[in-house]
C-alpha positions as protocol buffer text, in pm:
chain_id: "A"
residue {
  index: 1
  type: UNK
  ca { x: 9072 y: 10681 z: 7821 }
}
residue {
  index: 2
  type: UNK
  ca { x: 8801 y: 10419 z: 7749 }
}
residue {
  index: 3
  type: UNK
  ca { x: 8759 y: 10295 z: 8103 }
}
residue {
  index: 4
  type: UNK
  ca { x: 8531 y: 10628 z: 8239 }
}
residue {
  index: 5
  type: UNK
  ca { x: 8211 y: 10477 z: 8245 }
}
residue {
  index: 6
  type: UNK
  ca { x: 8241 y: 10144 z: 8482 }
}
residue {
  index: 7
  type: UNK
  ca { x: 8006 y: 10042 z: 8765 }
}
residue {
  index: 8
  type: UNK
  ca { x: 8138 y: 9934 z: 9046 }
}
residue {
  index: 9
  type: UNK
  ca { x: 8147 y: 9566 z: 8977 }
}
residue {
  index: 10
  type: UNK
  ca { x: 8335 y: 9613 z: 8684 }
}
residue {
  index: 11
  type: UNK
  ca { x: 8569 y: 9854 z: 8786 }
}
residue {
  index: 12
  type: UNK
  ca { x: 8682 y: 9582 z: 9086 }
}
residue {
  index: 13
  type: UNK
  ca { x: 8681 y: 9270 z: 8853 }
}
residue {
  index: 14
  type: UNK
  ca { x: 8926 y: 9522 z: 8603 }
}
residue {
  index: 15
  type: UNK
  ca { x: 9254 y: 9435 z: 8580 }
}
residue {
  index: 16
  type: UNK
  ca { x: 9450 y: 9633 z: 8862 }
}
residue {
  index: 17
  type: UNK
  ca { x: 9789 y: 9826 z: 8774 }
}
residue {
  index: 18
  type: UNK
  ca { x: 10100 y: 9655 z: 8977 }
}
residue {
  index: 19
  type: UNK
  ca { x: 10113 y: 9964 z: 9243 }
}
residue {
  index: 20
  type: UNK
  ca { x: 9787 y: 9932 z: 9364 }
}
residue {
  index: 21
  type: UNK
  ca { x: 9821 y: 9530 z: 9400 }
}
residue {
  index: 22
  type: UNK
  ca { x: 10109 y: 9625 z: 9634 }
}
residue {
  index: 23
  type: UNK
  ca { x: 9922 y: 9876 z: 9826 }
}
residue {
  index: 24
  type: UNK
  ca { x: 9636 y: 9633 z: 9828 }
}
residue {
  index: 25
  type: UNK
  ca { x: 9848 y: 9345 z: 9976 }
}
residue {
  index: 26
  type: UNK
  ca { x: 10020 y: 9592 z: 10205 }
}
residue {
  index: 27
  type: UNK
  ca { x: 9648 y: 9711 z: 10324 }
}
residue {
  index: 28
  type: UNK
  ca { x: 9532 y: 9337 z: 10411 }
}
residue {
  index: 29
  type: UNK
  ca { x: 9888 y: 9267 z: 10591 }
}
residue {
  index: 30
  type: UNK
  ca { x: 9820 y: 9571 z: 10812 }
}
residue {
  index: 31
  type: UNK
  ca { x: 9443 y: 9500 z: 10821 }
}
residue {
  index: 32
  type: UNK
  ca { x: 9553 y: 9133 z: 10937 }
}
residue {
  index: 33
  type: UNK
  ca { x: 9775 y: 9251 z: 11186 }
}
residue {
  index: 34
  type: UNK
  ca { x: 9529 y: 9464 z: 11365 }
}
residue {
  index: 35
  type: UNK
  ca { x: 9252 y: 9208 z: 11391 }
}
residue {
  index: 36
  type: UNK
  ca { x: 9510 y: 8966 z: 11567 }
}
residue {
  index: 37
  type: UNK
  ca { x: 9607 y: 9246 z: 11802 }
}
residue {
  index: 38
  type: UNK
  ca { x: 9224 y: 9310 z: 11879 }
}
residue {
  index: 39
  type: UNK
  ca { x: 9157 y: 8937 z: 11887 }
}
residue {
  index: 40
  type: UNK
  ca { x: 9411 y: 8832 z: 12138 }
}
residue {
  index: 41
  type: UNK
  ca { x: 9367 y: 8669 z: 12431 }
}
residue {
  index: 42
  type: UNK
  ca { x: 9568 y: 8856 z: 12644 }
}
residue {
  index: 43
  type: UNK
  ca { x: 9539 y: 9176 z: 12831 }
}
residue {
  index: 44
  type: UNK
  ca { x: 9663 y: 9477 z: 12627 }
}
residue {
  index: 45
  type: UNK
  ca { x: 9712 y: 9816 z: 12726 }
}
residue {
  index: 46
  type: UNK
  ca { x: 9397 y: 10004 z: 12583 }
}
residue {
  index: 47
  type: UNK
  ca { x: 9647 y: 10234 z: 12357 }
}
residue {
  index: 48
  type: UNK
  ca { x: 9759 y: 9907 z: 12162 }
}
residue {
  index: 49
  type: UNK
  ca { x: 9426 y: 9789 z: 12128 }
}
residue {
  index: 50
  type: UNK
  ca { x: 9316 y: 10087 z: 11995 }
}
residue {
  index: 51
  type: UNK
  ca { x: 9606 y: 10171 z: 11767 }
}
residue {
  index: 52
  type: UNK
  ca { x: 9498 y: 9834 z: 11652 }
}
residue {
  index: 53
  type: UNK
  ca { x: 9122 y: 9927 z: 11560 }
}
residue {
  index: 54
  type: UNK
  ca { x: 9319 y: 10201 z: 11362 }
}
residue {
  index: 55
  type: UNK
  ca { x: 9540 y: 9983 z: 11179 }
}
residue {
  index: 56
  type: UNK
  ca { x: 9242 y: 9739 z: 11071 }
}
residue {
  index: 57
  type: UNK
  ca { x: 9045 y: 10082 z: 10940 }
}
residue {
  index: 58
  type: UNK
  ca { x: 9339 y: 10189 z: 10762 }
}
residue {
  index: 59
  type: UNK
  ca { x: 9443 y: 9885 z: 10599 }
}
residue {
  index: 60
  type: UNK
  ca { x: 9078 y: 9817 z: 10522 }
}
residue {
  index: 61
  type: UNK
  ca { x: 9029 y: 10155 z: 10307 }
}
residue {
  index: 62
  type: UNK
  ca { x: 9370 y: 10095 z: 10141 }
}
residue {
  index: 63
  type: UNK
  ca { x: 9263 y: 9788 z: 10052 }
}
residue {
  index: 64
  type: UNK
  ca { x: 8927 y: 9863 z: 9901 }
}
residue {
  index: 65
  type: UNK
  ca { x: 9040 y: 10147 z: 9686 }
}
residue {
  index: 66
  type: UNK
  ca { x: 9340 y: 9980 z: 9571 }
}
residue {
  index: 67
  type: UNK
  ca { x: 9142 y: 9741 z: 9441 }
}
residue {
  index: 68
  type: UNK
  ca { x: 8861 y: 9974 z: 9225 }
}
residue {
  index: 69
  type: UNK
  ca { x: 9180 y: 10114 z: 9064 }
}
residue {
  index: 70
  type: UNK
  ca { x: 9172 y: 10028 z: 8697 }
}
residue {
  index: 71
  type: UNK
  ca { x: 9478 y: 10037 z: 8428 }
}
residue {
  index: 72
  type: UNK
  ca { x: 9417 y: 10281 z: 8131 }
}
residue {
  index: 73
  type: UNK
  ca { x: 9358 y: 10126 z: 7834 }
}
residue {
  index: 74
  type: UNK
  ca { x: 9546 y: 10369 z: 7627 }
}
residue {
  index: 75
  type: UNK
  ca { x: 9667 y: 10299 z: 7313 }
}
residue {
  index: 76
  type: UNK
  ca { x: 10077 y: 10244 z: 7321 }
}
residue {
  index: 77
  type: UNK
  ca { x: 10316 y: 10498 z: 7158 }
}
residue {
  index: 78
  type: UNK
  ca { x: 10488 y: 10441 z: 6866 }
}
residue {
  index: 79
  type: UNK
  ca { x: 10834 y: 10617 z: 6804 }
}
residue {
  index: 80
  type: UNK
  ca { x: 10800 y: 10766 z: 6466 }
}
């Protein structure tokens, strides 16, 4: 595997492998969700608004390491 030795700059502007650009969209959605729940303007019941802060952490962290994920740049098999 050639790609050991990134920074982290790099490693984010690598090209990402198709699962982790769905977990990273599915990260922001959720992320997105939970910041409109916090920032509404009406009353909530405290559970939702905190299930909310949850959902923003959540979706945050997905989101971050979904995105330092990096395809291999092995070499492709040949059938002999």
């Amino acid at each position: 595997m050639k790609n050991k030795k990134l920074n982290l700059v790099e490693r984010v502007n690598a090209p990402t492998p198709k699962w982790f650009k769905i977990l990273r969209t599915v990260g922001i959605a959720l992320a997105s969700v939970g910041g409109v729940i916090i920032a509404s303007p009406v009353a909530l019941p405290v559970g939702l608004v905190s299930a909310a802060g949850y959902l923003v952490l959540g979706g945050s962290i997905i989101s971050v390491v979904s995105q330092t994920a990096v395809k291999s740049e092995e070499e492709p098999k040949t059938n002999p």
